[in-house]
N, CA, C and O atoms as a GROMACS GRO file, in nm:
protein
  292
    1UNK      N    1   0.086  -0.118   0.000
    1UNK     CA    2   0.000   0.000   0.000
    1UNK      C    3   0.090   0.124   0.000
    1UNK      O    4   0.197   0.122   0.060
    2UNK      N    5   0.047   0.230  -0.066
    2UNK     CA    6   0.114   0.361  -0.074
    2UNK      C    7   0.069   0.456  -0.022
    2UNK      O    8  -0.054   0.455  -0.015
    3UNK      N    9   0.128   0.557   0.027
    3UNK     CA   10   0.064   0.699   0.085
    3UNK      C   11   0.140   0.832   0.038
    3UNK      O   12   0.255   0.857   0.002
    4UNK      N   13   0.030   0.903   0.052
    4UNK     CA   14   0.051   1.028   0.053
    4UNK      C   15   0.019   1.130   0.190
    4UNK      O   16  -0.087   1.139   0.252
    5UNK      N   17   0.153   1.205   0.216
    5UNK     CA   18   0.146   1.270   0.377
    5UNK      C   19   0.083   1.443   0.328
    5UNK      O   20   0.124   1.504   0.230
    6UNK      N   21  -0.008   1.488   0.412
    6UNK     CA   22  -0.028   1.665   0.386
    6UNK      C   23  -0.058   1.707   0.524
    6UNK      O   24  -0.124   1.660   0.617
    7UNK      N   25   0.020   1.824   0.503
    7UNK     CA   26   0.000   1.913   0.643
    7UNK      C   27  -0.097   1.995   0.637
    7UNK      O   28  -0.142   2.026   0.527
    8UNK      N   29  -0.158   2.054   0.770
    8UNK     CA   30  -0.281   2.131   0.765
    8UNK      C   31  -0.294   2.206   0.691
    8UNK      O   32  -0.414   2.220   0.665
    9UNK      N   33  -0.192   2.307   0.603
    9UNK     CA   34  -0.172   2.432   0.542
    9UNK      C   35  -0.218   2.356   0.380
    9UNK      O   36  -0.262   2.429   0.291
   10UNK      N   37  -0.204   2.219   0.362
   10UNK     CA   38  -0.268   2.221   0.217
   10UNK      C   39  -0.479   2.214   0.237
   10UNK      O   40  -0.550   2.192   0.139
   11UNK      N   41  -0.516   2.228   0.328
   11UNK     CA   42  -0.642   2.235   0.341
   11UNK      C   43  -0.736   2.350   0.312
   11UNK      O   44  -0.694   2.451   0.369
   12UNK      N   45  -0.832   2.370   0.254
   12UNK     CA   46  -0.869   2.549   0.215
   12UNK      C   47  -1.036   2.525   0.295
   12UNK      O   48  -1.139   2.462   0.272
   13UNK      N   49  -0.987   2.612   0.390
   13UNK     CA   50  -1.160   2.654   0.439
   13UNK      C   51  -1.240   2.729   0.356
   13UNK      O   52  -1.221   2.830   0.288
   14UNK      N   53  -1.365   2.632   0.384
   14UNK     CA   54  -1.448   2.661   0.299
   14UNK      C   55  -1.565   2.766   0.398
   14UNK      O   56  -1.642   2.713   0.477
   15UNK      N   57  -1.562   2.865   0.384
   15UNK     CA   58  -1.643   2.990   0.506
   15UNK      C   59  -1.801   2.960   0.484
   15UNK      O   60  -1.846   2.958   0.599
   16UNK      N   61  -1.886   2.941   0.412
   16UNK     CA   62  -2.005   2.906   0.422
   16UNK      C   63  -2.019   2.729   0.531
   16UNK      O   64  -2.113   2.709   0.608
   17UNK      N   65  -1.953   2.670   0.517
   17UNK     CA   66  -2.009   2.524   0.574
   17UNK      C   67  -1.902   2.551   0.718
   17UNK      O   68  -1.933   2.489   0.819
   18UNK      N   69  -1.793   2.633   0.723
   18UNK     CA   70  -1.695   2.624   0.862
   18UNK      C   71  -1.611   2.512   0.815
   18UNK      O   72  -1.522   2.505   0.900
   19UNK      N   73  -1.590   2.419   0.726
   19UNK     CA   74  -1.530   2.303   0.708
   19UNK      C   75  -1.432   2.281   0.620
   19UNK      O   76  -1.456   2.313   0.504
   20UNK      N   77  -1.291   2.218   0.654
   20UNK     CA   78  -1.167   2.246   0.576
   20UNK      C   79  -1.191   2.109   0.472
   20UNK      O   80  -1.262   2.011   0.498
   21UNK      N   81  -1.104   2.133   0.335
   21UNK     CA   82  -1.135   2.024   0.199
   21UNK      C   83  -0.995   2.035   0.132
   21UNK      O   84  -0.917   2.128   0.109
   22UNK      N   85  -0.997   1.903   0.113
   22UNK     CA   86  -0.851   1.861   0.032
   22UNK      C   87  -0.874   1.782  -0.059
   22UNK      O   88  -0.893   1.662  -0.041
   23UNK      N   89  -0.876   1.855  -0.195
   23UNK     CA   90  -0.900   1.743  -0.286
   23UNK      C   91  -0.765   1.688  -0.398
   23UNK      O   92  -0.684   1.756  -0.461
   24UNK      N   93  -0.786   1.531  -0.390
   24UNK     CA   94  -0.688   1.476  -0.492
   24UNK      C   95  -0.752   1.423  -0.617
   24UNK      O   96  -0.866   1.386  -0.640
   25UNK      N   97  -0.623   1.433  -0.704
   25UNK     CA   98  -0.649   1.413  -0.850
   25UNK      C   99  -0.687   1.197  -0.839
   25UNK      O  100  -0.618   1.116  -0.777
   26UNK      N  101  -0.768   1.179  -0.892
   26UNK     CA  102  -0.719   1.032  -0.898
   26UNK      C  103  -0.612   0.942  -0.981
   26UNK      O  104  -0.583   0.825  -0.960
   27UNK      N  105  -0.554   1.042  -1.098
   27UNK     CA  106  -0.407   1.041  -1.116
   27UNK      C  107  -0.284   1.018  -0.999
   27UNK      O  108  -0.190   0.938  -1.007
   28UNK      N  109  -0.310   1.100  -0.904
   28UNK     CA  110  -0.224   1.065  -0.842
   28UNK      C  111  -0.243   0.931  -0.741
   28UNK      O  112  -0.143   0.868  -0.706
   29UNK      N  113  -0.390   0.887  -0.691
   29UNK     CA  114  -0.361   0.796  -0.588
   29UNK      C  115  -0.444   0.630  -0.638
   29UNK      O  116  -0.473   0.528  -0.575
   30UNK      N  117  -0.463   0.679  -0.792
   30UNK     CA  118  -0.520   0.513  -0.836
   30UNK      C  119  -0.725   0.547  -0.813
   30UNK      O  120  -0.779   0.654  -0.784
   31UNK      N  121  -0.766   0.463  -0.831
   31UNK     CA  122  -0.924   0.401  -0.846
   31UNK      C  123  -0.931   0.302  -0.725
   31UNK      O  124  -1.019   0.219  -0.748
   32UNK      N  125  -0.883   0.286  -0.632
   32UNK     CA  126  -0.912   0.155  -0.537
   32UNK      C  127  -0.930   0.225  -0.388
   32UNK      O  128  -0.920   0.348  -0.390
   33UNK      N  129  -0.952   0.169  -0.271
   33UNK     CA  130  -1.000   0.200  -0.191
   33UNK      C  131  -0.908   0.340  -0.120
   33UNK      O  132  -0.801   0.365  -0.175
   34UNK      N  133  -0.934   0.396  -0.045
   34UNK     CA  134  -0.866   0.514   0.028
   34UNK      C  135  -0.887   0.449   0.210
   34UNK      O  136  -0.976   0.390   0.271
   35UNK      N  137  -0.760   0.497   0.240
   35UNK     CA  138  -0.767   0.521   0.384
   35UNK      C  139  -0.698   0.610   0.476
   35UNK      O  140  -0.576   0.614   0.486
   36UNK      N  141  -0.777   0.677   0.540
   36UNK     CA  142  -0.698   0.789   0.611
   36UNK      C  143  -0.646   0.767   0.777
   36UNK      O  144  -0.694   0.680   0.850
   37UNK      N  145  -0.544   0.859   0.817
   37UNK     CA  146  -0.490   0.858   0.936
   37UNK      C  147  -0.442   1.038   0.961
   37UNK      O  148  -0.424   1.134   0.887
   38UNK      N  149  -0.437   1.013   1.105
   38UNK     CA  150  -0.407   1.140   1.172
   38UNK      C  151  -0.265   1.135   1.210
   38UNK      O  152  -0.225   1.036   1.272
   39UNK      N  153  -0.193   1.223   1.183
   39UNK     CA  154  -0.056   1.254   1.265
   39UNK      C  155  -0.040   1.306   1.384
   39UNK      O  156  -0.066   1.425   1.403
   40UNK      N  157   0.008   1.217   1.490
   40UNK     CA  158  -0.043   1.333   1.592
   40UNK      C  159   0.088   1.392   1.652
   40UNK      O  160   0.188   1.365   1.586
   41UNK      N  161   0.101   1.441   1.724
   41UNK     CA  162   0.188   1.521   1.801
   41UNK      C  163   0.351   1.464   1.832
   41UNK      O  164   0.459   1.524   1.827
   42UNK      N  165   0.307   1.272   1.876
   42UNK     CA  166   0.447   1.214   1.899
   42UNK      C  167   0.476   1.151   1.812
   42UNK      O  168   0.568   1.070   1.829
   43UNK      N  169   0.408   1.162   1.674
   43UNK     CA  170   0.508   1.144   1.526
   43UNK      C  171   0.401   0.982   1.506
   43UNK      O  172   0.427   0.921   1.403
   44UNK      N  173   0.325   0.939   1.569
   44UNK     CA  174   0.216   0.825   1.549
   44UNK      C  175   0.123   0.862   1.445
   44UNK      O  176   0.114   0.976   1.400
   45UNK      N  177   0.054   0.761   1.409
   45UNK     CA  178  -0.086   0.784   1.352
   45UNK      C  179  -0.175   0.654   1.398
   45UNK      O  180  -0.155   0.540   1.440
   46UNK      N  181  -0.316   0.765   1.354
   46UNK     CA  182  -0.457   0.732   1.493
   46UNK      C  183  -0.545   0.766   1.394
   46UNK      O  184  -0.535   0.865   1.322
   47UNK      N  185  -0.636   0.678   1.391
   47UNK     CA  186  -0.773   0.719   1.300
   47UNK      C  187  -0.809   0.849   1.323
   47UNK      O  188  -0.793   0.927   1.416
   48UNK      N  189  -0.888   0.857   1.162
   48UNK     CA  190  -0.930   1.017   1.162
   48UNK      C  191  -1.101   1.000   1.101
   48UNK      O  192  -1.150   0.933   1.011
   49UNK      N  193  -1.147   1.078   1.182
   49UNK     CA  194  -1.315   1.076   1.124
   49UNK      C  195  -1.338   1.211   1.040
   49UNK      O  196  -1.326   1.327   1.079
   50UNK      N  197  -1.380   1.157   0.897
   50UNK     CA  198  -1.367   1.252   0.811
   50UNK      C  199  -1.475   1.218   0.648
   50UNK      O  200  -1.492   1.116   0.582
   51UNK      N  201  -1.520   1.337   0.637
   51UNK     CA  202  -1.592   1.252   0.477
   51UNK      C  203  -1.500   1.249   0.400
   51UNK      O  204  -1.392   1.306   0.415
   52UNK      N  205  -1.545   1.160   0.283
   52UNK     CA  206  -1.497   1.127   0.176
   52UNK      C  207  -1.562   1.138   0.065
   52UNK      O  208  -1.623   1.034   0.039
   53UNK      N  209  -1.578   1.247  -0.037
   53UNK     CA  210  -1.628   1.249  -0.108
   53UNK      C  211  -1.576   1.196  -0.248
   53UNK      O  212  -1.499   1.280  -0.293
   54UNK      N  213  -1.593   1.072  -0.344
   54UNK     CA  214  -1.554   1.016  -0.451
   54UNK      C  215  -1.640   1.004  -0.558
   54UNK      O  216  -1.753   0.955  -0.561
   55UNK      N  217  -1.527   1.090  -0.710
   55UNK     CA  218  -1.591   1.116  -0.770
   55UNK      C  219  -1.521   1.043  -0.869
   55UNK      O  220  -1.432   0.968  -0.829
   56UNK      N  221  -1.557   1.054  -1.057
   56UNK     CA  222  -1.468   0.986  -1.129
   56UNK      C  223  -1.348   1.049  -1.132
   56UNK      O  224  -1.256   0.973  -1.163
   57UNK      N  225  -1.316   1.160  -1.111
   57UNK     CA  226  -1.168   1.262  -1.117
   57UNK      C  227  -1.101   1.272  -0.979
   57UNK      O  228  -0.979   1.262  -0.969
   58UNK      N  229  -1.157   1.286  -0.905
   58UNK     CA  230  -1.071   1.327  -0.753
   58UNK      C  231  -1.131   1.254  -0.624
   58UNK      O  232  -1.246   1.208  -0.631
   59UNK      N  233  -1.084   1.247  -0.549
   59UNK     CA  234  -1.156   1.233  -0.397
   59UNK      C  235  -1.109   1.344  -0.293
   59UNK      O  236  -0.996   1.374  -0.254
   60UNK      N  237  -1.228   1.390  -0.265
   60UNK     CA  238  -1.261   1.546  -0.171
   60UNK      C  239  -1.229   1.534  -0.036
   60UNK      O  240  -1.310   1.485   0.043
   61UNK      N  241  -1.180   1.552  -0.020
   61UNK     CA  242  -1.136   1.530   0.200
   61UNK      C  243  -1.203   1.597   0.268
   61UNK      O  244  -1.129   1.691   0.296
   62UNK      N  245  -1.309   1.616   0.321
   62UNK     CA  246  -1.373   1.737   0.418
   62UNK      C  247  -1.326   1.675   0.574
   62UNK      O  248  -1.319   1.553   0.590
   63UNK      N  249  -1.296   1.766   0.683
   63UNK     CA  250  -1.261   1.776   0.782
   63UNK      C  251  -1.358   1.922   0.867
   63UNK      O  252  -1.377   2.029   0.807
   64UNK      N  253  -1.398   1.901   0.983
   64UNK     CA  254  -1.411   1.984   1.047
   64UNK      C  255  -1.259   2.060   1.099
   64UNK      O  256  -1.272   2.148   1.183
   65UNK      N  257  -1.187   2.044   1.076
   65UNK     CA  258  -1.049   2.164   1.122
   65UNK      C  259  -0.929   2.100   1.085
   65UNK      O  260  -0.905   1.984   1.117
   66UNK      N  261  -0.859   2.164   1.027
   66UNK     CA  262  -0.740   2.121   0.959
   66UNK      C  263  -0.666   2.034   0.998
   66UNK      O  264  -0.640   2.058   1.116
   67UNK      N  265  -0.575   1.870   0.938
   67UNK     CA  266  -0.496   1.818   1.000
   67UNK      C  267  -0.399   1.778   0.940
   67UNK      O  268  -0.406   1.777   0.817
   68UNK      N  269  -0.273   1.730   1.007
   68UNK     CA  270  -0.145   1.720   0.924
   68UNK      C  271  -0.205   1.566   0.897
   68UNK      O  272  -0.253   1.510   0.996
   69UNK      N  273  -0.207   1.491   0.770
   69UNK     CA  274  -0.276   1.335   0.756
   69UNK      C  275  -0.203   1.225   0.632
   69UNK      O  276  -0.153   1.238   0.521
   70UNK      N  277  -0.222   1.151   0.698
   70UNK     CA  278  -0.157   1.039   0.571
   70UNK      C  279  -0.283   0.983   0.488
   70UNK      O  280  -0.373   0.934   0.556
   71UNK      N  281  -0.296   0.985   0.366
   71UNK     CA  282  -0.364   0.904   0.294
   71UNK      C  283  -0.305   0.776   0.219
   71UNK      O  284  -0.222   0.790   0.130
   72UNK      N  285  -0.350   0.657   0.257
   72UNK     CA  286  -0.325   0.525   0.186
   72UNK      C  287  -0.403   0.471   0.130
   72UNK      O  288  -0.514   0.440   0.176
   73UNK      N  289  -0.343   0.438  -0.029
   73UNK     CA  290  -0.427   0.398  -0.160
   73UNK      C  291  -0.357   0.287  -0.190
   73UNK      O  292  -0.387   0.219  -0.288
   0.00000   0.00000   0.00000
């Protein structure tokens, strides 16, 4: 399995909903399942509760507040 790591600063609040979104190309992470994780503070990762929005071009990350996160595809 492969990942991709992003820190809070690639996230763009969205001011009507209060809710931060990260979207990827599906060029970059394949057509097959996604799974996310949280980075936390002592360099671990810990589940993250988050939507997933999947489309034929990208998958949308919504978060209630920004996080540094690993995605594995």
């Amino acid at each position: 399995m492969q990942f991709i790591e992003f820190k809070k600063e690639h996230f763009i609040h969205d001011e009507k909903t209060g809710n931060y979104s990260l979207e990827i190309p599906k060029d970059e992470i394949g057509f097959g399942d996604v799974r996310l994780q949280k980075k936390q503070d002592d360099g671990s990762l810990a589940k993250i509760d988050a939507e997933i929005i999947d489309d034929l071009k990208q998958i949308k990350i919504i978060l209630e507040s920004p996080q540094d996160i690993r995605v594995n595809f």
